[in-house]
BALOBA-1460 file (C-alpha; in Angstrom, 3 decimals):
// residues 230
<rec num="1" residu="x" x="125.092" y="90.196" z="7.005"/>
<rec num="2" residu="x" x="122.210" y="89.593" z="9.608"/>
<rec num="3" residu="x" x="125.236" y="87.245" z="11.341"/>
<rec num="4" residu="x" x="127.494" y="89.971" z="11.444"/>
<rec num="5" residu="x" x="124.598" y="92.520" z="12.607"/>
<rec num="6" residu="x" x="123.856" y="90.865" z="15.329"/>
<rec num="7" residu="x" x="126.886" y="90.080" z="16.548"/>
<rec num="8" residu="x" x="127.075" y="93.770" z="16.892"/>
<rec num="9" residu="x" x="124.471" y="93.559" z="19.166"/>
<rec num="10" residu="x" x="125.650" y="90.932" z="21.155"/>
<rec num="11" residu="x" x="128.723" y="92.958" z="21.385"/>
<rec num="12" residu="x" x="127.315" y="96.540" z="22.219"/>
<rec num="13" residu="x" x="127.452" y="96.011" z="25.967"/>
<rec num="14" residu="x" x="131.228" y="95.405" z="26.249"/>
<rec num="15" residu="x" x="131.890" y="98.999" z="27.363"/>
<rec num="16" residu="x" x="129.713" y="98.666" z="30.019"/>
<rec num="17" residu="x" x="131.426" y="95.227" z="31.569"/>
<rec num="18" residu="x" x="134.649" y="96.948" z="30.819"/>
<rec num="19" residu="x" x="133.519" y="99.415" z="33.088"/>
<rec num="20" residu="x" x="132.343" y="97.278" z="35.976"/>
<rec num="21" residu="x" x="135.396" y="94.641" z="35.669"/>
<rec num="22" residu="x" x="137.566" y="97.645" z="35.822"/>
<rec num="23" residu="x" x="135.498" y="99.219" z="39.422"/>
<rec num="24" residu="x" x="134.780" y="95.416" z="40.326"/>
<rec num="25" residu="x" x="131.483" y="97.047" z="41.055"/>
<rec num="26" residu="x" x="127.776" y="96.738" z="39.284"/>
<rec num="27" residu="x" x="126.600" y="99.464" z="40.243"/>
<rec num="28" residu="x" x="123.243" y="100.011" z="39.058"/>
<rec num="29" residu="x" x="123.680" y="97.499" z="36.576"/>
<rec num="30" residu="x" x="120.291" y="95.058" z="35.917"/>
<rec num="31" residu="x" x="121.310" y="91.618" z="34.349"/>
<rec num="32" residu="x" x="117.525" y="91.024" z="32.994"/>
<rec num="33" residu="x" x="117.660" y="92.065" z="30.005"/>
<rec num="34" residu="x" x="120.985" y="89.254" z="29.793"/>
<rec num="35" residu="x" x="118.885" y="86.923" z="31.285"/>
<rec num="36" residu="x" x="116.475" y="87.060" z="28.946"/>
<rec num="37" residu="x" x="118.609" y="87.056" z="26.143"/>
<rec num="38" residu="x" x="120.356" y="83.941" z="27.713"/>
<rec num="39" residu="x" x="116.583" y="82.171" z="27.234"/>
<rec num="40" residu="x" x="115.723" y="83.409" z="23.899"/>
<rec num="41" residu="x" x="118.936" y="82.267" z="22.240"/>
<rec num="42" residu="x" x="118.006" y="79.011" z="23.765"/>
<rec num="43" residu="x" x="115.356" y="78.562" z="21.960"/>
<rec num="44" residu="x" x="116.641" y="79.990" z="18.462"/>
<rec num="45" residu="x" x="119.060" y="77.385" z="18.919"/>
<rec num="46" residu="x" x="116.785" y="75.030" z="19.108"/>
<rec num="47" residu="x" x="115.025" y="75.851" z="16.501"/>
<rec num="48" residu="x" x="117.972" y="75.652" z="14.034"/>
<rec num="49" residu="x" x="118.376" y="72.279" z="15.223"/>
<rec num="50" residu="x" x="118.475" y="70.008" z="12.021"/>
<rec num="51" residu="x" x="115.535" y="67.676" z="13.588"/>
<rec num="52" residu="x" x="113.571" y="70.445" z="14.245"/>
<rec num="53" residu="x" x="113.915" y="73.189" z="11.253"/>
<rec num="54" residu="x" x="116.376" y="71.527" z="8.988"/>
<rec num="55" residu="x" x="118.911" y="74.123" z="6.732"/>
<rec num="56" residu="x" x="119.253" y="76.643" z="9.620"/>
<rec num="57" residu="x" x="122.425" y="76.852" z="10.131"/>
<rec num="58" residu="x" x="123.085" y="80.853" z="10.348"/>
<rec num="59" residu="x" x="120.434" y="80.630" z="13.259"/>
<rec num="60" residu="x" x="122.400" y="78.683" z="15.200"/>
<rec num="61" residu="x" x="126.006" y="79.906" z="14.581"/>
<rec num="62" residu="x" x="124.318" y="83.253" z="15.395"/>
<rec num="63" residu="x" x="122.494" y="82.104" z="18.747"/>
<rec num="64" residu="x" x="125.557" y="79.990" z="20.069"/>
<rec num="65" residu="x" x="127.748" y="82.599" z="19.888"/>
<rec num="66" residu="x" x="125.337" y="84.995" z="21.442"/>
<rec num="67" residu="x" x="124.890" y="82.874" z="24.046"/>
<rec num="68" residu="x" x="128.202" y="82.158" z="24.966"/>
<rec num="69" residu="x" x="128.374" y="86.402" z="25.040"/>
<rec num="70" residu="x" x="125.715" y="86.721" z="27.662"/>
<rec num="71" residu="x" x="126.809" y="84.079" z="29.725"/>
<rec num="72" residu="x" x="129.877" y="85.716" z="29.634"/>
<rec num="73" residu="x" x="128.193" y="89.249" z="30.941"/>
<rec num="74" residu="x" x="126.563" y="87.053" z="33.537"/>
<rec num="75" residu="x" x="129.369" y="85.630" z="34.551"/>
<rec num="76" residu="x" x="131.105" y="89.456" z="35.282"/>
<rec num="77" residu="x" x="127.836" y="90.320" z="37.036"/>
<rec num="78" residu="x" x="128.165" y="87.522" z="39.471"/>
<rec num="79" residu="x" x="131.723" y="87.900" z="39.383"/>
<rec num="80" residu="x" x="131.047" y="91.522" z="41.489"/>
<rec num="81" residu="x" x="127.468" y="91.544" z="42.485"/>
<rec num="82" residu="x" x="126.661" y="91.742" z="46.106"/>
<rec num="83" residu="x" x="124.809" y="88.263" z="47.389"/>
<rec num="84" residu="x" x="121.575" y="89.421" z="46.882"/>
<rec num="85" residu="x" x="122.327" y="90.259" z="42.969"/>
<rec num="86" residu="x" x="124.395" y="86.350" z="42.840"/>
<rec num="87" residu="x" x="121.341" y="84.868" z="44.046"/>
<rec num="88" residu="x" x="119.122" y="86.777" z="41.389"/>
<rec num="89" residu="x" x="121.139" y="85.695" z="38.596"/>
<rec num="90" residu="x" x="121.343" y="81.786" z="40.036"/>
<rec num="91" residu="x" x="117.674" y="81.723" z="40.775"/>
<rec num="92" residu="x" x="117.195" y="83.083" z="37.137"/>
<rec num="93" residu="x" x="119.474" y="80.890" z="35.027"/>
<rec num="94" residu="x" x="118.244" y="77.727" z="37.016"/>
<rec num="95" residu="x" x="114.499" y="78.500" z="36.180"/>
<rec num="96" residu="x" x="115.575" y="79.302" z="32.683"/>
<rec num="97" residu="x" x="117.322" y="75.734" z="31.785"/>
<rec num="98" residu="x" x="114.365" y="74.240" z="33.730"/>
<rec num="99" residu="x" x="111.665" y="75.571" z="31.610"/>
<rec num="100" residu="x" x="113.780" y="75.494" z="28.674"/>
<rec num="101" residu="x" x="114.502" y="71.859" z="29.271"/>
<rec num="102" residu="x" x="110.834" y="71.326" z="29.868"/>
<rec num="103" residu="x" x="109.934" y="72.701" z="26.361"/>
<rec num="104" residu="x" x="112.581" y="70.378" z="24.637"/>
<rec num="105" residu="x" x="111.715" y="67.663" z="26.554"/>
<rec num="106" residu="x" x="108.005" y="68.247" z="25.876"/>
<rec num="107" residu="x" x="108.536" y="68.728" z="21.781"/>
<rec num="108" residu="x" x="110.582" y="66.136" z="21.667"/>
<rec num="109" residu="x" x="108.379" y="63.128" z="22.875"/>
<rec num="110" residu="x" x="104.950" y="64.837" z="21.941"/>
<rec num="111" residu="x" x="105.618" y="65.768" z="18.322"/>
<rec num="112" residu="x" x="107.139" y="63.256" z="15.881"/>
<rec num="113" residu="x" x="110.119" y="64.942" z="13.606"/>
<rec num="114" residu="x" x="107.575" y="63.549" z="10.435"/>
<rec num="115" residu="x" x="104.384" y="65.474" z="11.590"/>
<rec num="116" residu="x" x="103.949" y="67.760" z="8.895"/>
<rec num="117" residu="x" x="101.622" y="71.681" z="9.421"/>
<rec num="118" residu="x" x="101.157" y="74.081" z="7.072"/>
<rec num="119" residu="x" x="103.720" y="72.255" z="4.524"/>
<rec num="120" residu="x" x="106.434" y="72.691" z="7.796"/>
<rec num="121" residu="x" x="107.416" y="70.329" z="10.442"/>
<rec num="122" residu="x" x="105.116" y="70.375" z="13.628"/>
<rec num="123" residu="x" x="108.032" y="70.245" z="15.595"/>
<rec num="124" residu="x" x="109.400" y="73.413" z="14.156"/>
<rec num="125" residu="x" x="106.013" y="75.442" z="13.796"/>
<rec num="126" residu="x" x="105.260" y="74.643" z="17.751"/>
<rec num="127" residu="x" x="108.981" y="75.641" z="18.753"/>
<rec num="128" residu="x" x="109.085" y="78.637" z="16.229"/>
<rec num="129" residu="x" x="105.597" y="80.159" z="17.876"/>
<rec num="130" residu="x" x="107.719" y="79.851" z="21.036"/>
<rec num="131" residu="x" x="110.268" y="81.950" z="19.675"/>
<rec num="132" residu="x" x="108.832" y="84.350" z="18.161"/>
<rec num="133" residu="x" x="106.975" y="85.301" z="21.249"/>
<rec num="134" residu="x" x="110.151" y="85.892" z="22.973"/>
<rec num="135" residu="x" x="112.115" y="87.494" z="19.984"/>
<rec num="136" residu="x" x="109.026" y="90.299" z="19.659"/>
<rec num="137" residu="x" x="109.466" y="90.881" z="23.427"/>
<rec num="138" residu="x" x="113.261" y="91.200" z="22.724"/>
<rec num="139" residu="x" x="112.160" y="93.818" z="20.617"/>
<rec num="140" residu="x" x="109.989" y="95.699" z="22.095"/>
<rec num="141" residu="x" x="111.646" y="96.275" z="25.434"/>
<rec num="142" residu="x" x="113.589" y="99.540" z="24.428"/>
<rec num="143" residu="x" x="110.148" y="101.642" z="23.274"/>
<rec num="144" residu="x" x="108.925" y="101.413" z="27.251"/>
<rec num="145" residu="x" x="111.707" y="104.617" z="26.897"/>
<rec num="146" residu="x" x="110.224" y="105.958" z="24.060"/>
<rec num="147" residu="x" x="107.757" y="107.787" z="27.376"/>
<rec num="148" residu="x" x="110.879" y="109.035" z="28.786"/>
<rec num="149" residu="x" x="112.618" y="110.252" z="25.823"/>
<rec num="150" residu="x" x="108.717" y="112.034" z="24.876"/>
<rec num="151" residu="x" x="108.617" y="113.592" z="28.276"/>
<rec num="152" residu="x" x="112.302" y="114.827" z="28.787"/>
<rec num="153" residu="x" x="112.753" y="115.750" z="25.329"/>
<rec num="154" residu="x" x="115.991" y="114.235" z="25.446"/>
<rec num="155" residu="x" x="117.754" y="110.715" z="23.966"/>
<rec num="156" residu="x" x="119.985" y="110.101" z="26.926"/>
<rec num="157" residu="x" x="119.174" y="107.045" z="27.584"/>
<rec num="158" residu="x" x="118.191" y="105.254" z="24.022"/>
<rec num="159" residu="x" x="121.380" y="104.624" z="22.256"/>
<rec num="160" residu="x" x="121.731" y="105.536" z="18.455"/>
<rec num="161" residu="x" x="123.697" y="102.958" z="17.485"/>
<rec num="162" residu="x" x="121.810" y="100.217" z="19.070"/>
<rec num="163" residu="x" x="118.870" y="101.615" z="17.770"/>
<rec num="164" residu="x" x="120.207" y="101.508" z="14.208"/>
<rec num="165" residu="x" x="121.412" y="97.843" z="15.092"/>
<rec num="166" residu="x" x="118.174" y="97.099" z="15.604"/>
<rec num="167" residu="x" x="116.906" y="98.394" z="12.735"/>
<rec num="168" residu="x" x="119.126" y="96.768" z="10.457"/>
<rec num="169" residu="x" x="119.753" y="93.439" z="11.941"/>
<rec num="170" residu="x" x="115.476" y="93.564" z="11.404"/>
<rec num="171" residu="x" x="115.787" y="94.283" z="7.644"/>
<rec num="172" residu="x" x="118.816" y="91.993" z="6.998"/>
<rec num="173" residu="x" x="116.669" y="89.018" z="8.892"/>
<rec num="174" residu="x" x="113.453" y="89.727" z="7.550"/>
<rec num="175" residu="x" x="115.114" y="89.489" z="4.226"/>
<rec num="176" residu="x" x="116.914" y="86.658" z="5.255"/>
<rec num="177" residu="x" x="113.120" y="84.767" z="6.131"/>
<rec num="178" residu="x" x="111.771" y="85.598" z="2.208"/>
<rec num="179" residu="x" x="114.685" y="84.192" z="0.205"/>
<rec num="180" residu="x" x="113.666" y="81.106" z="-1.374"/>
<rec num="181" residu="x" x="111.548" y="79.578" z="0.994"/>
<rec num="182" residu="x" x="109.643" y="81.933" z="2.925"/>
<rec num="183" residu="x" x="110.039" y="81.363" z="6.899"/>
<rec num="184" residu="x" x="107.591" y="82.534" z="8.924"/>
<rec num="185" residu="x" x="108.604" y="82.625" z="11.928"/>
<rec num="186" residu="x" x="111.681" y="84.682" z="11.496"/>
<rec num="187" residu="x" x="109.748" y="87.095" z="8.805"/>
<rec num="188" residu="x" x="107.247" y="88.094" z="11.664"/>
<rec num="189" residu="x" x="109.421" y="89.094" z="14.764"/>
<rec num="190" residu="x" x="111.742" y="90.657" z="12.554"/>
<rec num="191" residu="x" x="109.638" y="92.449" z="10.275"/>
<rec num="192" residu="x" x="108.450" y="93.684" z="13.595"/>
<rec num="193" residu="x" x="111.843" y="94.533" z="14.904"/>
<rec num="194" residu="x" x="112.400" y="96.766" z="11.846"/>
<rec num="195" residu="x" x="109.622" y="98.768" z="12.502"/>
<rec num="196" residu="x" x="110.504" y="99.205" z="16.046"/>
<rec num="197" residu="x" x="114.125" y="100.103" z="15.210"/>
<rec num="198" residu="x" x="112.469" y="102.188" z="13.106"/>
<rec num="199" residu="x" x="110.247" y="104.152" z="15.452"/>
<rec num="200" residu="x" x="113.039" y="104.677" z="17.738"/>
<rec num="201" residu="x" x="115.529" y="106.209" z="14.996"/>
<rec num="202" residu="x" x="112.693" y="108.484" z="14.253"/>
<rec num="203" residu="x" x="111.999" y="109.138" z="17.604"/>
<rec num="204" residu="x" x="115.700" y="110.174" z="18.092"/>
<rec num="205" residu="x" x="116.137" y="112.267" z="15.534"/>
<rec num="206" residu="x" x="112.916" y="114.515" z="16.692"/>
<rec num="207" residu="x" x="114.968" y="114.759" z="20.114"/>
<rec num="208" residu="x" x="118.128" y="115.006" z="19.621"/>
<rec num="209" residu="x" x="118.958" y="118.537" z="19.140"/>
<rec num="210" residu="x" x="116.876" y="119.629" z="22.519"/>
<rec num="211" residu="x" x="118.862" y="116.648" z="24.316"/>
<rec num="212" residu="x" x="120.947" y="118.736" z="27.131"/>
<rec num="213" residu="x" x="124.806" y="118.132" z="26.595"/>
<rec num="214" residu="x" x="126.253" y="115.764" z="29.114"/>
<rec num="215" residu="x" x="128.550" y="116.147" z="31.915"/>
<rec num="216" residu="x" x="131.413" y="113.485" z="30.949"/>
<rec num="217" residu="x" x="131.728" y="112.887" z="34.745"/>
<rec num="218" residu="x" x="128.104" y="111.258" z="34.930"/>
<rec num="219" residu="x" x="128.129" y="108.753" z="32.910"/>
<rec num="220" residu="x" x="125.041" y="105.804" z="33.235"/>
<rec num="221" residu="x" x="126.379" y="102.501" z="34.313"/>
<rec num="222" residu="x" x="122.692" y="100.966" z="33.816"/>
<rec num="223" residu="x" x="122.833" y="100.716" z="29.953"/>
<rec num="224" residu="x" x="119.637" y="98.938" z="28.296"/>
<rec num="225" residu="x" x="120.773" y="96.058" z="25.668"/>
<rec num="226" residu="x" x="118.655" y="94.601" z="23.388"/>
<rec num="227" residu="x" x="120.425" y="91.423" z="22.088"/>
<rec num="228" residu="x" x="118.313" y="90.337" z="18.792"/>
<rec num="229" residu="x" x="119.009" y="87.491" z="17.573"/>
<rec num="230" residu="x" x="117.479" y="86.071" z="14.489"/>
């Protein structure tokens, strides 16, 4: 179920590259979020790697596929992004591998796959800190509109349904993390991703109904994607 949630996720942008493959423009379009995404299901592969947390398997079917999505949206960005926007993505992606390699690389020769902590492997309590950090930042980055929607009085520009994917692909993972062995690491940053899903399903409900209607002739290329992994 969390799989299938957050494949959801990872899919929710596809109207929007439908859009610019169809103008062969980006418009206003901002590839961070997709570049961060790119970075964080990195590292949940990695994680799910059998010398590093054995008997993940779901993490990393999840976070392959996901990845393979947003290098795909990346790859439509630089596809019809002026030169400047081409040589933000490239500059991006480059430092991402680098650092990314750098971690591996690091974890790798450093901690030895027997190291035990905390009745865990080393190796997979140092590279699931890692993740976490990113995964809660994942998470967090659609309440910065939560000012916005407060101040407008309108939901414009928070998405219900990726809000509610949110929400639920929190709950299904943080469910996932407490059967039979409890994992930390994915309990925390998604119990924390519930509650924000939460907070912003609340929020939209309060604003809905004083949300002015919109004019079907402006829609917002710039949509905000939160791709949540595990």
């Amino acid at each position: 179920m969390g799989n299938v949630i957050s494949a959801g996720l990872f899919l929710s942008p596809v109207p929007t590259f439908l859009q610019i493959w169809r103008k062969k423009d980006v418009e206003a379009f901002d590839p961070k979020p997709y570049l961060a995404t790119v970075l964080n299901c990195l590292f949940w592969c990695y994680y799910g790697m059998p010398f590093v947390n054995p008997n993940s398997i779901l993490v990393v079917t999840i976070n392959g596929a996901g990845l393979v999505i947003e290098l795909i949206y990346l790859a439509i960005f630089f596809l019809y992004a002026p030169a400047k926007g081409r040589k933000k993505v490239t500059t991006f992606l480059v430092g991402e591998f680098v650092f990314f390699a750098a971690i591996v690389v690091a974890t790798m020769l450093t901690i030895s796959e027997h190291k035990m902590m905390m009745n865990r492997p080393l190796r997979a309590v140092v590279v699931g800190i890692i993740c976490d950090v990113f995964n809660v930042i994942m998470y967090s980055s659609p309440l910065f509109i939560l000012k916005k929607v407060i101040k407008t009085k309108s939901v414009k520009y928070m998405p219900f349904l990726l809000s509610l994917a949110n929400f639920l692909n929190g709950c299904c993972w943080t469910a996932y993390a407490l059967i039979g062995k409890v994992d930390y690491f994915i309990l925390i940053s998604n119990g924390l991703g519930a509650f924000a899903g939460a907070i912003q399903l609340i929020v939209y409900a309060i604003f809905y109904k004083t949300t002015p209607k919109e004019d079907p002739s402006s829609k917002p290329t710039n949509e905000v994607q939160l791709s949540t992994n595990v």
